[in-house]
N, C-alpha and C positions, 0 to 999 in steps of 0.2 A: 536153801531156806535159812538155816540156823547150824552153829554148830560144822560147819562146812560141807553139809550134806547138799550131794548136788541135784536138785529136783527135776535140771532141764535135761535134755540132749542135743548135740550140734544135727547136723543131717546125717544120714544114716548110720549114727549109734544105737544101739541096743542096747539097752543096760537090763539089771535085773528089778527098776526101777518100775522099767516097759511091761515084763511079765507079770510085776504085781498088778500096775491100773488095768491088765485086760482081765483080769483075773475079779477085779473089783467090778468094771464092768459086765461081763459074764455074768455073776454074782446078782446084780441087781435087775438089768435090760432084760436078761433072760428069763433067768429063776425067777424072781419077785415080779416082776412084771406078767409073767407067763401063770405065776400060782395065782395072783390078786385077780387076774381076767378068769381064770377057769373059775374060780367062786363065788365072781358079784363083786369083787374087796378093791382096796386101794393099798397102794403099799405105801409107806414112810421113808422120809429122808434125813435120816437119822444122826446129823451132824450137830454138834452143839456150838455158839457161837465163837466158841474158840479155835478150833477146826475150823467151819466158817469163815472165822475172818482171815487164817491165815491158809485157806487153799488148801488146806490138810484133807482131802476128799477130790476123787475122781470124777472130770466131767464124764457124762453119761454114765456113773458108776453112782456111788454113795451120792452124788447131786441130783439125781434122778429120784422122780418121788411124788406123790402128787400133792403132800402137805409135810413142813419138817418142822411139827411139836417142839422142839426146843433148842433151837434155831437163834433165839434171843436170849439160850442160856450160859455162859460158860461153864467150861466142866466144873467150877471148882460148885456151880450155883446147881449142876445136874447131881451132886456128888450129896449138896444140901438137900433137895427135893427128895431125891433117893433113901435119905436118912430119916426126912420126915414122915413120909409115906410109911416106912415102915413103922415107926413110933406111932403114927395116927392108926395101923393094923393092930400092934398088941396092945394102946389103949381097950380098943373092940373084942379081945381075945381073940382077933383072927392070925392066921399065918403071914410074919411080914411078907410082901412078893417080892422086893429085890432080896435074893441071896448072900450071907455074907461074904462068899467067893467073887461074886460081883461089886461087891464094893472094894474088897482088900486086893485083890490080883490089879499089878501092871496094868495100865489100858491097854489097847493093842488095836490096829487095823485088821491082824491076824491074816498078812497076804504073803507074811514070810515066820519059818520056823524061829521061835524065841522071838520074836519083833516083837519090839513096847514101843509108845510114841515117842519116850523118855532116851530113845537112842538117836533123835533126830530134834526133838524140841526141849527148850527148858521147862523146869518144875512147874507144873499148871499153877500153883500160887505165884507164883510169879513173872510169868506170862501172862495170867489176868490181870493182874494187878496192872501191868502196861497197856493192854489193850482199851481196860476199861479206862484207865485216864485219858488217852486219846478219843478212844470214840466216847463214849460218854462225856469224859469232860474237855476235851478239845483242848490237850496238853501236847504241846510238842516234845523233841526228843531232849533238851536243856531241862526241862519243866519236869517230866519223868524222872530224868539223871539225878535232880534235886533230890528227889525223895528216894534216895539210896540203889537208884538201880544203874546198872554198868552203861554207859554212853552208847558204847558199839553194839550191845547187846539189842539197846531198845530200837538204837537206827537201824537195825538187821531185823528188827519183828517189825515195825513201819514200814518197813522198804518191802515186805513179804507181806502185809495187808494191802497194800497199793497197788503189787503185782498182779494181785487176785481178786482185784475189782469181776474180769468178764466173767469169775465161776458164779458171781456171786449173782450177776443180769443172768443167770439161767438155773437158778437154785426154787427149790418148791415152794409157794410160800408160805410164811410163817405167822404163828400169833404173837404178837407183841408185848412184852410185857415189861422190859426197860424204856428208859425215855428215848431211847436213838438205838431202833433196832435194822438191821439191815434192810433194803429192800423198800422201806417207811418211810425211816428217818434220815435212811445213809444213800444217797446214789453220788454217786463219783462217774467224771466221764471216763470211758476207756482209753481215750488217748492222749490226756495231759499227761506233765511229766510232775511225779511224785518224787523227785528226788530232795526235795525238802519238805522236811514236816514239821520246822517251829515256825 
């Protein structure tokens, strides 16, 4: 993906890569699917569009889901909502509902001990800030590099959105709330070749 973390395997390698997604999957097929059926409910697929766009989520794992709320938001915009939400609770004098432990802790997929996403991707301000220029404003990787961000860096996050076009044809759908949200505004075929993105 990023960073020289290696997200694939040749044939029959194992990595500890394999024990996390079956782990994510479990996690979701099972559990959540198994609890949302025993109650009437539906479960969520709780990826934001930054995740999303770069693959950062397990098919039949965290993709799984029958609707994913904020899907069209990158973290740094989940991080915003998060902050409003609770500013619009102690307006009210109610109890905010996000936690400040959930705002200030590491993100984490939480499928290995100490793992933050931050050991495998760059600084979310900064990885939005790429993503959004591309998808939303339809900047190549010259055009990004302009506006101070490393060359290699942004062709390594392009290169890893384009990879992860097929998670994306099987992801739950989402409400829309930027102008080119996946699944909408964005379908990409699965087997052109992405190896240029200006």
């Amino acid at each position: 993906l990023v960073k020289g973390v290696q997200f694939t395997t040749g044939p029959g390698e194992y990595t500890r890569l394999v024990d996390e997604n079956l782990q994510a999957r479990i996690r979701f097929a099972d559990v959540l699917a198994g609890l949302a059926a025993k109650y009437g409910l539906i479960f969520t697929s709780n990826g934001n569009k930054t995740e999303v766009a770069l693959g950062y989520a397990t098919l039949y794992g965290d993709v799984s889901g029958a609707v994913a709320p904020i899907a069209d938001l990158y973290k740094t915009e989940v991080y915003e909502v998060a902050k409003a939400l609770n500013s619009e609770a102690e307006r009210f004098g109610e109890t905010p509902p996000i936690t400040t432990s959930t705002l200030s802790k590491a993100p984490s997929a939480e499928l290995a001990p100490d793992q933050t996403d931050q050991d495998s991707l760059p600084p979310y301000d900064i990885l939005d800030a790429i993503l959004e220029a591309h998808i939303e404003h339809g900047q190549g990787v010259d055009e990004i590099a302009a506006n101070g961000h490393d060359p290699a860096l942004v062709k390594d996050i392009l290169s890893t959105l384009h990879a992860n076009e097929h998670k994306r044809w099987q992801m739950a759908p989402a409400p829309r709330v930027s102008n080119r949200a996946f699944g909408q505004g964005w379908r990409q075929p699965l087997a052109a070749d992405h190896s240029h993105h200006d």
